[in-house]
DOZAKOL-784062 format. One line per 3 residues: number of its first residue (from 1); their letters; for each residue x, z, y of C-alpha. Coordinates in Angstrom, 2 decimals, always signed. Example, Ala and Ser with C-alpha at 12.3 -4.5 7.8 and 13.67 -1.06 7.14 Angstrom:
<pts>
1	AS	+12.30 +7.80 -4.50 | +13.67 +7.14 -1.06 $
</pts>
This chain:
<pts>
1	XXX	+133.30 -128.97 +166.17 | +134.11 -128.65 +169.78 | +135.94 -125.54 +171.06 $
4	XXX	+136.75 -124.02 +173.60 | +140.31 -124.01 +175.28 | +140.96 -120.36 +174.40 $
7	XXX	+139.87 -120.79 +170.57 | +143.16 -122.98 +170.29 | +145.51 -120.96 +172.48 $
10	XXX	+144.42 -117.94 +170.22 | +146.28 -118.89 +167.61 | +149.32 -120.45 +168.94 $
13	XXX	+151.75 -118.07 +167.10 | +150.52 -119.78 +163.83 | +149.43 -123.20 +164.70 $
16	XXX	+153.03 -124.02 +166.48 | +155.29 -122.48 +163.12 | +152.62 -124.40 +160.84 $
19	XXX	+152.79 -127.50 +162.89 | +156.85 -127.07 +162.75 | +156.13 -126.97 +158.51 $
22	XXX	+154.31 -130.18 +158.23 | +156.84 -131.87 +160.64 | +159.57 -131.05 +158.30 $
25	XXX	+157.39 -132.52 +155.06 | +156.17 -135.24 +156.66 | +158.98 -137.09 +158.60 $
28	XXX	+160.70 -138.13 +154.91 | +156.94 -138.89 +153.83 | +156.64 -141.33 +156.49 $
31	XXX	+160.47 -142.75 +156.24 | +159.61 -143.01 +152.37 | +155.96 -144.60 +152.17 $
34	XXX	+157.14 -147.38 +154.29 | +160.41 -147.91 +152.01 | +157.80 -148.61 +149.05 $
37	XXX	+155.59 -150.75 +151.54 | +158.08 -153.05 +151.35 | +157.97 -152.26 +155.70 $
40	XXX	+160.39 -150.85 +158.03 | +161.07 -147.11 +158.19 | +159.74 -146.95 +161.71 $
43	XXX	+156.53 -148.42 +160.58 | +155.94 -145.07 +158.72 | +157.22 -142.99 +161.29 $
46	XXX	+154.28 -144.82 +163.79 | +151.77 -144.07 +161.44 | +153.08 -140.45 +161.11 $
49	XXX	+153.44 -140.11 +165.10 | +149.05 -141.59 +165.33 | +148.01 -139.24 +162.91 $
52	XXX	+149.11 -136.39 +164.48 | +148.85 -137.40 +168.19 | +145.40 -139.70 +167.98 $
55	XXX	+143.43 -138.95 +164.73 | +143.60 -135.15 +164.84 | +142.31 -135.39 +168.25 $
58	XXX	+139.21 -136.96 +167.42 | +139.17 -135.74 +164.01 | +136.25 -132.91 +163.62 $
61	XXX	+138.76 -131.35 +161.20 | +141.04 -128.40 +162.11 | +143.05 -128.09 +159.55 $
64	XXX	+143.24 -132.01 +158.20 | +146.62 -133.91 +158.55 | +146.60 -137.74 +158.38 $
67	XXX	+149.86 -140.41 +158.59 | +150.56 -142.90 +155.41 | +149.53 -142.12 +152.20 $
70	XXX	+150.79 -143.31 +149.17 | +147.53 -144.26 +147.47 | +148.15 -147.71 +149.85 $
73	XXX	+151.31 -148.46 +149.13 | +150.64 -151.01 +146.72 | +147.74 -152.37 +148.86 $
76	XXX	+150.54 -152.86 +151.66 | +152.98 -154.34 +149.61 | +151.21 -156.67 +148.55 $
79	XXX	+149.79 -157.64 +152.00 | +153.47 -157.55 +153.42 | +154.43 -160.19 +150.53 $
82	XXX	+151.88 -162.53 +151.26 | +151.17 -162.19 +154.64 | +154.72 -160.61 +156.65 $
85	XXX	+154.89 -157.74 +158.42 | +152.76 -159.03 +161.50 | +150.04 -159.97 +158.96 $
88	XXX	+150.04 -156.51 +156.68 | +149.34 -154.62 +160.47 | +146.94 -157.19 +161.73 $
91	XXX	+145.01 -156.04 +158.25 | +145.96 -152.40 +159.08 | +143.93 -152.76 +162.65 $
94	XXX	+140.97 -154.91 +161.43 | +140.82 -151.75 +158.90 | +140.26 -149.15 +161.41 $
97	XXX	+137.28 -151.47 +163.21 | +136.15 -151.68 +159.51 | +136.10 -147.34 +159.27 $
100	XXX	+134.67 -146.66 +162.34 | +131.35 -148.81 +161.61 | +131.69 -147.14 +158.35 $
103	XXX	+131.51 -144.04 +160.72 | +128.36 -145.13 +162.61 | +126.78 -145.95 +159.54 $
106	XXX	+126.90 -142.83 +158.42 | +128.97 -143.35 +155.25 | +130.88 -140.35 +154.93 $
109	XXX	+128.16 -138.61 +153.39 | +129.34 -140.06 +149.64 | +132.22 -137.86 +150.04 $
112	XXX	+129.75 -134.83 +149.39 | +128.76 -136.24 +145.72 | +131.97 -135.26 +144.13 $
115	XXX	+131.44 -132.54 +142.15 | +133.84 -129.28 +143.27 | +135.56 -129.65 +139.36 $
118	XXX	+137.03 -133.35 +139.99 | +138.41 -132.24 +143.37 | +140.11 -129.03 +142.31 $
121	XXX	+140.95 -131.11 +139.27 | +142.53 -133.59 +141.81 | +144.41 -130.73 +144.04 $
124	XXX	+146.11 -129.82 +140.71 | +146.99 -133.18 +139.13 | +148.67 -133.77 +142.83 $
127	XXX	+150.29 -130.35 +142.71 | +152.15 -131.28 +139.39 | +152.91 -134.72 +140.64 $
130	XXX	+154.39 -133.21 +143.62 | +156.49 -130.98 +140.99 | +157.49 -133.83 +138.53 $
133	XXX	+158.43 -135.94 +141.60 | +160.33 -133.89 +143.38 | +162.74 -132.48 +140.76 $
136	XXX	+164.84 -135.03 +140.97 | +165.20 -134.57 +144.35 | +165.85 -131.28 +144.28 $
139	XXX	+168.66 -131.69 +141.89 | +170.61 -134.49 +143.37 | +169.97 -137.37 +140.91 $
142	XXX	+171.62 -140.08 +141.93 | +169.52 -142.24 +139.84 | +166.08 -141.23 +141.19 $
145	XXX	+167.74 -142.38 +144.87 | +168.26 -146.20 +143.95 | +165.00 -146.18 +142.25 $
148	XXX	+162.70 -143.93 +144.04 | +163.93 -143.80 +147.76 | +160.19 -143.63 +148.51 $
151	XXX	+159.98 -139.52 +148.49 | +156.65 -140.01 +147.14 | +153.57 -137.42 +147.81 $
154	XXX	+151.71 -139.08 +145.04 | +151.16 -141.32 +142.37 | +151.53 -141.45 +138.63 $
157	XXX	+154.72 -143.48 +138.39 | +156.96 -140.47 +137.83 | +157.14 -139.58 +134.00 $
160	XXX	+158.55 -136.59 +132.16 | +161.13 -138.67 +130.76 | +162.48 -139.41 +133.51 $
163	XXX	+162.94 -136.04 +134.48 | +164.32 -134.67 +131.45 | +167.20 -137.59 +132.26 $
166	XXX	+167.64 -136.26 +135.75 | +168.82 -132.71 +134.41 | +171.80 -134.56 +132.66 $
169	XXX	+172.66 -136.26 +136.24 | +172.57 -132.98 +138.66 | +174.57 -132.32 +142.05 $
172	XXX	+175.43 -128.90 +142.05 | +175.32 -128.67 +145.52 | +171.76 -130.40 +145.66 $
175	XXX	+170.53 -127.68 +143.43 | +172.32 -124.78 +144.95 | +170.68 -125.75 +148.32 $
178	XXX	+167.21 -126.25 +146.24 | +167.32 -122.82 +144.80 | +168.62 -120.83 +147.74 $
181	XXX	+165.60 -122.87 +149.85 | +162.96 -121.39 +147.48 | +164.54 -118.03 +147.27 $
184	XXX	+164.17 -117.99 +151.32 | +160.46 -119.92 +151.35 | +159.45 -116.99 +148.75 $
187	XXX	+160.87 -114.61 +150.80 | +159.04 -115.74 +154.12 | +155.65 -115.53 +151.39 $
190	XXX	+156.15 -111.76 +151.37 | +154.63 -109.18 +153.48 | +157.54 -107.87 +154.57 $
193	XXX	+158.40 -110.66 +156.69 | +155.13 -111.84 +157.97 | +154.66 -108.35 +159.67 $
196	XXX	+157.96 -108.33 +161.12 | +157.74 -109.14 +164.68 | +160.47 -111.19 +165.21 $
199	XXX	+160.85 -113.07 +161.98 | +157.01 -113.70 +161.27 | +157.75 -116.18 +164.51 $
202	XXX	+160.25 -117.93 +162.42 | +159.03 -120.22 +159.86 | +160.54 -120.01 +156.26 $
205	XXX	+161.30 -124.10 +155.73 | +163.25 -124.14 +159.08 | +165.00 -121.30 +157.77 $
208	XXX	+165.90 -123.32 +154.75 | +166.77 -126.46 +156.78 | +168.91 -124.88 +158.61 $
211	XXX	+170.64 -123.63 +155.88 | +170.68 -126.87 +154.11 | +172.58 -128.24 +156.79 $
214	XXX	+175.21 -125.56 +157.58 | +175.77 -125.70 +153.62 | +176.55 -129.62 +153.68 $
217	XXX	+178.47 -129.08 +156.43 | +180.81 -126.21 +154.98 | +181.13 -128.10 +151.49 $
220	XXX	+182.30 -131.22 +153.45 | +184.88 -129.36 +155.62 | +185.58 -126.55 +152.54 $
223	XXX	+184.82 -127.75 +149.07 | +184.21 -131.72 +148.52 | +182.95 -130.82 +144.86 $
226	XXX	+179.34 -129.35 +146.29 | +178.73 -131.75 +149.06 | +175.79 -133.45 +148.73 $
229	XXX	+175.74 -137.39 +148.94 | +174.72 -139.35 +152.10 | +171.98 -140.73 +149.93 $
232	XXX	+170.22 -137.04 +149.37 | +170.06 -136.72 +152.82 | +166.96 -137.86 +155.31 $
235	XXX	+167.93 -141.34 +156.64 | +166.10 -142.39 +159.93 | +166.96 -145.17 +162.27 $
238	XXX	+169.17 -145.05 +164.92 | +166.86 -144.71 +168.28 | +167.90 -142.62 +171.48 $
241	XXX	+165.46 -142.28 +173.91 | +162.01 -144.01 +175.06 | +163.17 -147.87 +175.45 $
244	XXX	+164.69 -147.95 +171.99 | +161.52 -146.00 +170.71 | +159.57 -149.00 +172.42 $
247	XXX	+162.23 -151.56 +171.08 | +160.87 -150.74 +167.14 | +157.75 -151.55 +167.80 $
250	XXX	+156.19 -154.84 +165.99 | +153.06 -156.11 +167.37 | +150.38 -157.80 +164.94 $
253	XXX	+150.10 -161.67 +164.57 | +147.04 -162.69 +165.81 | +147.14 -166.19 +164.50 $
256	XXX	+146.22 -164.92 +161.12 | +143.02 -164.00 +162.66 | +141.33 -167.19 +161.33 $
259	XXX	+142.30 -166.86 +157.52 | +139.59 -165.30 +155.66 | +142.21 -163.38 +153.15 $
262	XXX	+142.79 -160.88 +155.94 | +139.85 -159.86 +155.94 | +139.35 -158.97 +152.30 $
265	XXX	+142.76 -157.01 +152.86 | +140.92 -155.65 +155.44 | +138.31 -154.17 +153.97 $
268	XXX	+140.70 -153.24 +151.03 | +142.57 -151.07 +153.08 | +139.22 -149.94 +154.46 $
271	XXX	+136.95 -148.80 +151.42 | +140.10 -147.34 +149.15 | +141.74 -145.23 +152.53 $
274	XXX	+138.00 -144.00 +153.37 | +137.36 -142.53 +149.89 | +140.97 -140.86 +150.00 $
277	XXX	+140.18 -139.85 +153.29 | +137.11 -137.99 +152.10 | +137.86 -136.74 +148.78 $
280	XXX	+141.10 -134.91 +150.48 | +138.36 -133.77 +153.68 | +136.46 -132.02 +150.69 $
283	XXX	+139.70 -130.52 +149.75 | +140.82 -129.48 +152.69 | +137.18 -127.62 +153.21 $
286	XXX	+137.47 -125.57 +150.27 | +141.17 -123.97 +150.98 | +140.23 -123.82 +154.27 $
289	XXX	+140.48 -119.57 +154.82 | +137.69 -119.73 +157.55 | +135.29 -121.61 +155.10 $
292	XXX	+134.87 -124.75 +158.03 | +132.80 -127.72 +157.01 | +134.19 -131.10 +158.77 $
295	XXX	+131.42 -133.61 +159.49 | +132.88 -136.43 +157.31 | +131.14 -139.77 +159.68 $
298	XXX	+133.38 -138.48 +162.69 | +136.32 -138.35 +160.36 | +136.06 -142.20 +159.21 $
301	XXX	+135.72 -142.97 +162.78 | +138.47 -140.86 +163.48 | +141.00 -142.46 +160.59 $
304	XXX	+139.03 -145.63 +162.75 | +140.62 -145.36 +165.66 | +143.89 -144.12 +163.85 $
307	XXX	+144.92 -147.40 +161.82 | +143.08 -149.73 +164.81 | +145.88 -147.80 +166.93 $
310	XXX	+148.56 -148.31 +163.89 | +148.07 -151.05 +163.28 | +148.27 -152.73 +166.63 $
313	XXX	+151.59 -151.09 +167.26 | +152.84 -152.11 +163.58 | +152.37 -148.86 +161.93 $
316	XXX	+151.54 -148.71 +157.76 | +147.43 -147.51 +157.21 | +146.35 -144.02 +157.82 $
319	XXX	+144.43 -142.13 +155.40 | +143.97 -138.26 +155.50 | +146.72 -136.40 +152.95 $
322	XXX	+146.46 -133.68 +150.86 | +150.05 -132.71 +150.61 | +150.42 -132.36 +154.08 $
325	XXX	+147.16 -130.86 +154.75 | +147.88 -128.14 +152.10 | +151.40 -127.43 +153.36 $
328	XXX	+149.59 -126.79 +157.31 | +147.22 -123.95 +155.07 | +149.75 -122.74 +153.50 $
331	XXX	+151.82 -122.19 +156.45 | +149.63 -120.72 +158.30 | +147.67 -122.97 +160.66 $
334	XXX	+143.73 -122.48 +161.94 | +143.27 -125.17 +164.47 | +144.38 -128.68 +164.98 $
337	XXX	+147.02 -127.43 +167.27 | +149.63 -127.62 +164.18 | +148.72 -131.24 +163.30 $
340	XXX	+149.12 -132.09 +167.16 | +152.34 -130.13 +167.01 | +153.61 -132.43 +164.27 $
343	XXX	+153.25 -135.35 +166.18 | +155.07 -134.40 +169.14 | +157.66 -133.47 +166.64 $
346	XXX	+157.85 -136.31 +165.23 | +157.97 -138.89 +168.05 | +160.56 -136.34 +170.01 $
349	XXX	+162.72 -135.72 +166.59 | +162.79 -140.06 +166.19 | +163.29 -140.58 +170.11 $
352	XXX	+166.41 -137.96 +170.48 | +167.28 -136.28 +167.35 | +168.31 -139.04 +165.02 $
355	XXX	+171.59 -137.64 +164.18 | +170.58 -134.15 +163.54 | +167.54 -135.04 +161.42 $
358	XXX	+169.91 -137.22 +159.30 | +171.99 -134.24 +158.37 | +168.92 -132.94 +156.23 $
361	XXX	+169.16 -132.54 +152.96 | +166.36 -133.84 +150.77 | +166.45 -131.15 +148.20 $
364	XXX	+165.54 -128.57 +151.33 | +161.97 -130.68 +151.66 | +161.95 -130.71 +148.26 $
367	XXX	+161.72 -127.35 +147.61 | +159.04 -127.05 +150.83 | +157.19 -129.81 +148.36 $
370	XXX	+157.66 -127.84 +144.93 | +156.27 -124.23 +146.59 | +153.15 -126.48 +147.54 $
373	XXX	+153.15 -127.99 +144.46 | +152.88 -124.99 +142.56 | +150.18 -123.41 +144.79 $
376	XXX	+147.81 -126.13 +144.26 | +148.50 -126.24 +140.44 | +149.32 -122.61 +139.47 $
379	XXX	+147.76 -121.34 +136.13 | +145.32 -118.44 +137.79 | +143.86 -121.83 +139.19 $
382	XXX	+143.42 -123.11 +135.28 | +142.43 -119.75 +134.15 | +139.79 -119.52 +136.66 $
385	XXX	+138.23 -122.82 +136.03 | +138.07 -122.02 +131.89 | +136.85 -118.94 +132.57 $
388	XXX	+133.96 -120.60 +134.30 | +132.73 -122.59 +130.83 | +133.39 -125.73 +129.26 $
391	XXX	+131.00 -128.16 +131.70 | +133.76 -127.20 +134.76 | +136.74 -127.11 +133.08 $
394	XXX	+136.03 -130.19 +131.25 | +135.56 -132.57 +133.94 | +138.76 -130.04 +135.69 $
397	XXX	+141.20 -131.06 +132.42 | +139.74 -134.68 +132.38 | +140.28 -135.17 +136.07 $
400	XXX	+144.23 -133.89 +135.95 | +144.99 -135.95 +132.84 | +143.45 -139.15 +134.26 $
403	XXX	+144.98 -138.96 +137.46 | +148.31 -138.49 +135.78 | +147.77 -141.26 +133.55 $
406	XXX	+146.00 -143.42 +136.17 | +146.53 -142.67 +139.87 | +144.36 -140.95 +142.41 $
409	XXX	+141.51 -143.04 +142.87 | +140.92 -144.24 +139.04 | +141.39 -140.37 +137.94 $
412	XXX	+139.00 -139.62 +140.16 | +136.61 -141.85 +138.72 | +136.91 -141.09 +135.42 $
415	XXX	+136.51 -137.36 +136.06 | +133.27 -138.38 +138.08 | +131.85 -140.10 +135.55 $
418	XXX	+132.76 -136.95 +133.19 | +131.38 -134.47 +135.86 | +128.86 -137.04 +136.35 $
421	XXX	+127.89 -136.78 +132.11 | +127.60 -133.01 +132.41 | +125.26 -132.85 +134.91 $
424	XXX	+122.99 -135.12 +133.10 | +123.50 -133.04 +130.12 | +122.13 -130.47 +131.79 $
427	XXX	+119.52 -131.76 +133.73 | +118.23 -133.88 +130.05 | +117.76 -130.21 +128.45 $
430	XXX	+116.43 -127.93 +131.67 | +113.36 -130.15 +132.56 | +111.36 -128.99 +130.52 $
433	XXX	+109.95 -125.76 +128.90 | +107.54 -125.09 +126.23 | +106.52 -121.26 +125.21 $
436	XXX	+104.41 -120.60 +122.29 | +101.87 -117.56 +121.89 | +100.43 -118.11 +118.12 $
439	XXX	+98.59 -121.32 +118.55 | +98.32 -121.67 +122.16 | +101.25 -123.58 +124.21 $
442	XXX	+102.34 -123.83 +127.64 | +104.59 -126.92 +128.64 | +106.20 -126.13 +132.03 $
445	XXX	+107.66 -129.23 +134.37 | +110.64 -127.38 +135.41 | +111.66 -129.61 +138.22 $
448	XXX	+112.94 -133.37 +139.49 | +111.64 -135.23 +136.09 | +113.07 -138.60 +135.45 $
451	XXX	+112.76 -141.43 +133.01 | +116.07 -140.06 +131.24 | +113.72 -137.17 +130.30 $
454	XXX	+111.33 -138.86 +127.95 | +112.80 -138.59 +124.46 | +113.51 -134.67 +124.99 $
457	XXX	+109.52 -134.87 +126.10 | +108.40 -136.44 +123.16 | +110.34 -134.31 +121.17 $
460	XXX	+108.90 -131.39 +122.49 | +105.09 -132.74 +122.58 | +105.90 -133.22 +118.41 $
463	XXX	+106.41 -129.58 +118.47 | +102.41 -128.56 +119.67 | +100.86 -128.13 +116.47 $
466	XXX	+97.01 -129.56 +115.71 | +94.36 -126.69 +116.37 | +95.88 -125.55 +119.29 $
469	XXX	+95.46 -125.12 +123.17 | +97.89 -126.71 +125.40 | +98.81 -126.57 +129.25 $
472	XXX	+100.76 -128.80 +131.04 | +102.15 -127.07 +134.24 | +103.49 -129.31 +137.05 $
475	XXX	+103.45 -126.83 +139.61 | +107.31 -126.96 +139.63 | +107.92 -130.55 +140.06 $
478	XXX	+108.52 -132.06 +143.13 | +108.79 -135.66 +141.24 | +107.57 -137.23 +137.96 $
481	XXX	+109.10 -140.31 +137.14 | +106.20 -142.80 +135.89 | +107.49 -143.01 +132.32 $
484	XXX	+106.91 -139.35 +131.91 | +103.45 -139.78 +133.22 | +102.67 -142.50 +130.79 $
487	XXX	+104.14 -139.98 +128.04 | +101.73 -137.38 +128.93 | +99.06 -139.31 +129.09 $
490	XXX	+99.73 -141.10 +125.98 | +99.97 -137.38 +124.39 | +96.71 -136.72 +125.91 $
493	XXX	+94.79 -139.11 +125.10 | +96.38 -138.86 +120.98 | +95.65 -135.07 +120.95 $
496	XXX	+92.04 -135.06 +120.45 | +93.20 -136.52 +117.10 | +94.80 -133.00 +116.02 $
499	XXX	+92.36 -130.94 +117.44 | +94.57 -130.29 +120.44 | +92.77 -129.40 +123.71 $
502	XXX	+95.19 -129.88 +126.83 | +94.39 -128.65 +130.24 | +96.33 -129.94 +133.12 $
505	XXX	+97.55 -127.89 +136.15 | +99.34 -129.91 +138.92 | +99.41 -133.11 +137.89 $
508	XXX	+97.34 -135.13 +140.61 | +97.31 -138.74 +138.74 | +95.17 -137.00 +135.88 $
511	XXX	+92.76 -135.67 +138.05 | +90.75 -139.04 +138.33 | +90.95 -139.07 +134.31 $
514	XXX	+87.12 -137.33 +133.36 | +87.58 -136.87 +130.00 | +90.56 -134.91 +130.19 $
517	XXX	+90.48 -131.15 +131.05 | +92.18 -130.18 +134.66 | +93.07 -127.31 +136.45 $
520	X	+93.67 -128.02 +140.38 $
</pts>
């Protein structure tokens, strides 16, 4: 998808507000996934700063934003236990040479086998995650910031329960700031401000931040009641300037190099990040407005490159993300532009804006995060999907619940295999057709025939009544499974029996069979 210079500077009034969106949504992402990685905060902040500055470069996606997912954090964890942090990168950059010969071997094509009701089934289950996640954040429970600094995208840790205890817990001014944000974000939705000429240029979220932040401040010098606590606010570490930005960095250790349990991390990180990776791609296709189709082999070798980058400058793994690929559509963005925009954001905001960015609230990216939330799981999305029959929504419904059960990448799974059930369904009971015209009978091949097709065949061959005429019409097929041939032929050679006479049309391996009638 190569363009030309002027198809990116065409849309710079959208891509650079957009790109200024997915900044603000993705710096407590990164500070967060690398809390539950059991890694430093900078290490997500790297990973944040590669996906936007590296991966979206070489990415064939426009819209795509990648940085650390939570999908990995256990994965990571578990790598940082056994192995330190110098180990858990080493795995992160042996990873990336692992995608991109996934990307010359043309692997990304088993991202196009999931059908298109597991993946909207997966942007919804992630939208109500996002919602059930963040409402603790959003109303200042002090609770959820001991045990979930992490800020989570994902995941299916967060329970209702859980919740329901947060609303007895609230910080007024947490919630104030939350509702005022989404009264401003759903004011920037409207048309009135996206065709005014000065405040379309604006975007709604740094609107709210800003807001956030005067609030805090005037409740701290005015009213101590409706402050909101340091630990609701984004905490980043202390860096000013390029040689302390260079200080954080922690190199891989090589000496690990030789133990063969890297390697299956590895290729851990590898296999689960590709198939996230492409199962958000797919996503990201279908909200894309302009309809683009990203060729999925450059985007492994892109994520590739990515974590071999990462990872050699300690960074957590990169995967594509769905959150913050939906929040760069919804804000606006057609080219890569916005993701690049996020980087520089993000490795300017950590080099010389520490202080400022730490006067954040959370609950203003919250409500960023619950807006996004509900656009990926609102109910004309349901409606739409039942309206389209029970073999869509099924595998839609299954898909959500799983995933909310589960997590991603089992939820997934299971509403494959339901998807998967469907289309076998159908394909069991559409191979065939058999029409009936008194006592004469024309069975039709309809199309691909496999071995899963024989009992419905014999079934139907028990419905051609003795003293008939038959045809068998393979004109249709493109492939017959053997077993079916056998069938036939076993049908064939049993009719004479009933006083059955079958004539053949398209059927080449019965054309060397004399005493059976054929029509070329």
């Amino acid at each position: 998808m190569r363009k030309h210079l002027d198809y990116y500077t065409r849309y710079l009034d959208l891509d650079i507000p957009a790109g200024v969106v997915v900044f603000l949504v993705a710096l407590p992402l990164c500070l967060g996934i690398a809390v539950a990685s059991g890694a430093p905060p900078f290490s997500g902040v790297i990973a944040g700063i590669v996906g936007g500055l590296v991966v979206s470069v070489v990415s064939g996606s426009q819209l795509s934003v990648s940085g650390p997912a939570a999908g990995l954090t256990v994965i990571v964890a578990a790598a940082v236990e056994k192995f330190g942090l110098g180990g858990a990168v080493l795995a992160v950059a042996l990873s990336g040479l692992f995608q991109i010969g996934m990307g010359y071997a043309r692997a990304g094509v088993i991202g196009a086998y999931f059908p298109s009701a597991a993946i909207k089934g997966m942007l919804a289950a992630i939208g109500l995650i996002l919602i059930v996640k963040q409402l603790p954040h959003a109303l200042g429970y002090d609770a959820d910031a001991v045990s979930d600094p992490s800020f989570l995208e994902n995941g299916a840790n967060a329970t209702f329960s859980f919740v329901w205890s947060s609303l007895n817990s609230i910080s007024v001014g947490a919630t104030i700031v939350t509702l005022v944000s989404l009264a401003i974000l759903l004011l920037w939705d409207t048309n009135r401000i996206r065709e005014h000429r000065i405040l379309a240029l604006v975007p709604g979220p740094l609107v709210a931040v800003i807001f956030g932040i005067l609030f805090n401040m005037t409740a701290q010098a005015v009213a101590p009641f409706f402050a909101i606590a340091p630990q609701h606010l984004v905490t980043l570490p202390q860096i000013s300037g390029p040689l302390q930005f260079a200080g954080q960095i922690r190199f891989p250790d090589f000496r690990l190099l030789t133990d063969y349990h890297i390697y299956v991390t590895a290729a851990t990180l590898a296999l689960v990040g590709s198939l996230e990776t492409l199962l958000s791609l797919e996503a990201v296709d279908k909200l894309d407005p302009l309809k683009r189709t990203a060729p999925t082999d450059q985007e492994l070798k892109a994520q590739g490159v990515g974590n071999l980058l990462s990872g050699l400058m300690g960074g957590l793994p990169i995967t594509e993300v769905i959150v913050r690929s939906s929040a760069n559509i919804n804000a606006g963005a057609h080219t890569k532009v916005a993701c690049i925009v996020h980087g520089v954001l993000l490795l300017l905001s950590v080099m010389f804006l520490a202080a400022v960015l730490n006067m954040i609230p959370l609950a203003c990216l919250a409500a960023v995060l619950l807006l996004t939330g509900y656009k990926l799981a609102k109910p004309k999305l349901i409606a739409e999907q039942f309206e389209k029959g029970f073999e869509q929504f099924a595998p839609f419904a299954v898909t959500i619940a799983a995933i909310l059960l589960t997590d991603l990448l089992k939820g997934m799974a299971i509403g494959m295999a339901v998807g998967l059930f469907f289309v076998l369904r159908a394909n069991y009971h559409s191979a065939f057709a058999l029409t009936r015209d008194g006592n004469h009978y024309l069975l039709r091949l309809q199309k691909d025939v496999s071995f899963l097709n024989k009992a419905p065949l014999r079934d139907i061959l028990d419905e051609i009544e003795g003293e008939s005429f038959a045809v068998i019409d393979g004109s249709r097929a493109t492939f017959i499974d053997h077993d079916i041939m056998e069938t036939l032929e076993d049908f064939m050679k049993a009719a004479s029996d009933n006083n059955i006479r079958v004539i053949v049309k398209d059927l080449p391996r019965f054309e060397q069979t004399p005493a059976l009638a054929v029509v070329a």
